[in-house]
C-alpha positions as CSV (number, residue, x, y, z in Angstrom):
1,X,28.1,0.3,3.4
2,X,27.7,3.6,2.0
3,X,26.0,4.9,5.0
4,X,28.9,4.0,7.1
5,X,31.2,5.4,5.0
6,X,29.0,8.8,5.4
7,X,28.4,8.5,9.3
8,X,32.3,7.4,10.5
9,X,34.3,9.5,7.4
10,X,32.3,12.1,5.9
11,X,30.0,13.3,9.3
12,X,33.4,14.0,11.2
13,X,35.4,15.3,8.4
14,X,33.1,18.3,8.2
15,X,32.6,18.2,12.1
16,X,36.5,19.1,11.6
17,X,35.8,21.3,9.5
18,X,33.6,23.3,11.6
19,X,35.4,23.5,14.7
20,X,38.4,24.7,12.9
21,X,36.1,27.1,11.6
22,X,34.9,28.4,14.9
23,X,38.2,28.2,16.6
24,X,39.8,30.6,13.9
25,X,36.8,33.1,14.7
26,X,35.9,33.0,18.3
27,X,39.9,31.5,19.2
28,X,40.6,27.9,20.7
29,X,39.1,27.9,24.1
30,X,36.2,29.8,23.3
31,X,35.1,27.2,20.6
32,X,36.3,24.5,23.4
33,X,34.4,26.7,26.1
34,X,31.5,26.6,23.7
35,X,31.1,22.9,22.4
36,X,31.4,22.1,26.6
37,X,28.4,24.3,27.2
38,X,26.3,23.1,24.5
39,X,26.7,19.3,25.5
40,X,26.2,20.3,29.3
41,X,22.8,22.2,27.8
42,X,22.2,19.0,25.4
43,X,22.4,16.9,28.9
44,X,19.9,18.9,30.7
45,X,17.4,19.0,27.9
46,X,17.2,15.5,27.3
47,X,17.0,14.6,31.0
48,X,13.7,16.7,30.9
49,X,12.5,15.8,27.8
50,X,12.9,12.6,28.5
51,X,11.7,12.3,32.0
52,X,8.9,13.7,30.2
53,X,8.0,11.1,28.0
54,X,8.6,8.5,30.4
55,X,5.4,10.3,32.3
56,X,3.4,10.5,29.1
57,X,4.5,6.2,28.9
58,X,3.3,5.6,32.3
59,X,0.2,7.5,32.1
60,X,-1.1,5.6,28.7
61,X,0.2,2.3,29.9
62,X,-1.9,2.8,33.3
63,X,-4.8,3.9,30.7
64,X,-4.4,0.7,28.9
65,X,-3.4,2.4,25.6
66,X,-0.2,1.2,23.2
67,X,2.7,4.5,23.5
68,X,3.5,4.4,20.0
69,X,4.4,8.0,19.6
70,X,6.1,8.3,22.8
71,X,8.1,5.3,22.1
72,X,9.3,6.4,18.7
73,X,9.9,9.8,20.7
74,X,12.1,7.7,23.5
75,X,14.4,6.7,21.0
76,X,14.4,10.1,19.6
77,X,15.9,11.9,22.6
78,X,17.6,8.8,23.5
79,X,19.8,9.3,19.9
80,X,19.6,13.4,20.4
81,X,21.2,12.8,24.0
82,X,24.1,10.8,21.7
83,X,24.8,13.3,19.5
84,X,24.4,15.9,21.8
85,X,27.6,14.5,24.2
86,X,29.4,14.0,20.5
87,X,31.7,17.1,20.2
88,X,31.0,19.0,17.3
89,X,28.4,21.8,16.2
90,X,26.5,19.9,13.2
91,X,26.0,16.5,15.5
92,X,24.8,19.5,18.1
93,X,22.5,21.2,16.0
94,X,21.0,17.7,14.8
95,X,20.5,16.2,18.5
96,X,18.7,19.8,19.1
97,X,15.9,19.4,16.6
98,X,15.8,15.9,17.8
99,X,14.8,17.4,21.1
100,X,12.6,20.2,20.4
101,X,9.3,19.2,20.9
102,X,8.5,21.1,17.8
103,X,10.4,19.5,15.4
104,X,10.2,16.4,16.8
105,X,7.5,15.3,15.1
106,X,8.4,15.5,11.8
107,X,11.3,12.8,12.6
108,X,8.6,10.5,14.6
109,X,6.3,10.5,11.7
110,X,9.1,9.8,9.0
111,X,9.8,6.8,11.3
112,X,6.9,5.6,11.4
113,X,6.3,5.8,7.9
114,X,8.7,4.0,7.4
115,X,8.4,1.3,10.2
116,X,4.6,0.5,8.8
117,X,5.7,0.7,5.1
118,X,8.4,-1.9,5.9
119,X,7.1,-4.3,9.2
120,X,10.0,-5.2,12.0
121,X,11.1,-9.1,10.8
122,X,13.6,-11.4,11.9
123,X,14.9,-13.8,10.5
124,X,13.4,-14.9,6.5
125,X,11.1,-16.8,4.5
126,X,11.5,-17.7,1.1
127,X,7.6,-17.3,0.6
128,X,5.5,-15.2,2.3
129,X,2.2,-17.7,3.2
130,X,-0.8,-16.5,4.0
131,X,-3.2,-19.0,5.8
132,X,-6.0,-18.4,8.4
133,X,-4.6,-16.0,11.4
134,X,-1.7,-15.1,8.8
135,X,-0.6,-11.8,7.6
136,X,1.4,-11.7,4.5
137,X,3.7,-9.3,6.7
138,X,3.0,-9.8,10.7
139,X,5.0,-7.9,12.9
140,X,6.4,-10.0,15.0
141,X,8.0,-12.9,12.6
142,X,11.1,-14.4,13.8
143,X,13.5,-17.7,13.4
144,X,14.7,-20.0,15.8
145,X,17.7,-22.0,15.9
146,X,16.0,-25.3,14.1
147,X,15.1,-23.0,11.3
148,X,11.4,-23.0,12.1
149,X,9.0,-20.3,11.1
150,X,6.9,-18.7,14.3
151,X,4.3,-17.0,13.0
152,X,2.4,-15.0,16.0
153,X,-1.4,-14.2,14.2
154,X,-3.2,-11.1,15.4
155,X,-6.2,-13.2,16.8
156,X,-3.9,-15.5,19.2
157,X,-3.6,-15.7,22.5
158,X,0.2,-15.3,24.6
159,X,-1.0,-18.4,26.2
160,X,-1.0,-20.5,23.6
161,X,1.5,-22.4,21.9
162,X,3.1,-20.6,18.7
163,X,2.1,-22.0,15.3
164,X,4.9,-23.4,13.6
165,X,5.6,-23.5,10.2
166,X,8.1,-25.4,7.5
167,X,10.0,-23.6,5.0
């Protein structure tokens, strides 16, 4: 709730703030002039950067290797190219060091700090079981509609049959 409160209240109060800011320096259609420019920059940037990674994606899938990195850096330039078409200068300057392939990396690995310190579940159990196959926190963990467990082990097959479990 509170993040909400700071991403649709706070975030474009101070984007406001800004503009007005500029506008009263550089005058109204220069800071209009100027937000236009940077989104139409923003644009071109992450069509490269991410045709880019959707190279470095092909090329490791055809290697038979897992994209992480790339994939957390997808979804990187995929939110940079958001903020970058939002008007304002701070959502600008954030969507740029979103797309510099220098700074990138320090988001990427924040993310997937925290993606491995907390695993991707759906869905919830009231105990965690571990049995034979079973991780106390797999990664992919979900809940159907009859409320069953479907708990994928590391060591199983796609082909076969999903072990189901009773809460």
């Amino acid at each position: 709730m509170f993040f909400l409160f700071i991403l649709f209240i706070v975030i474009p109060i101070i984007e406001l703030y800004i503009i007005v800011q500029v506008a009263q320096t550089t005058g109204v259609f220069n800071s209009i002039a100027l937000l236009i420019l940077v989104s139409l920059i923003g644009a071109w940037l992450v069509k490269a950067e991410g045709t880019g990674v959707l190279k470095k994606i092909r090329q490791q899938l055809m290697n038979a290797e897992m994209p992480n990195k790339e994939i957390v850096d997808g979804g990187l330039i995929l939110l940079a190219g958001a903020l970058m078409l939002t008007p304002g200068f701070l959502t600008d300057a954030f969507g740029l060091l979103l797309l510099f392939p220098v700074t990138r990396p320090i988001f990427r690995t924040l993310i997937i700090r925290k993606v491995k310190k907390n695993p991707l579940s759906y869905g919830s159990s009231k105990n965690n079981r571990t049995g034979k196959g079973h991780r106390k926190n797999s990664f992919i963990y979900f809940q159907n509609r009859n409320s069953e467990i479907i708990d994928i082990p590391d060591n199983q097959n796609f082909g076969d049959t999903p072990i189901i479990e009773d809460d």
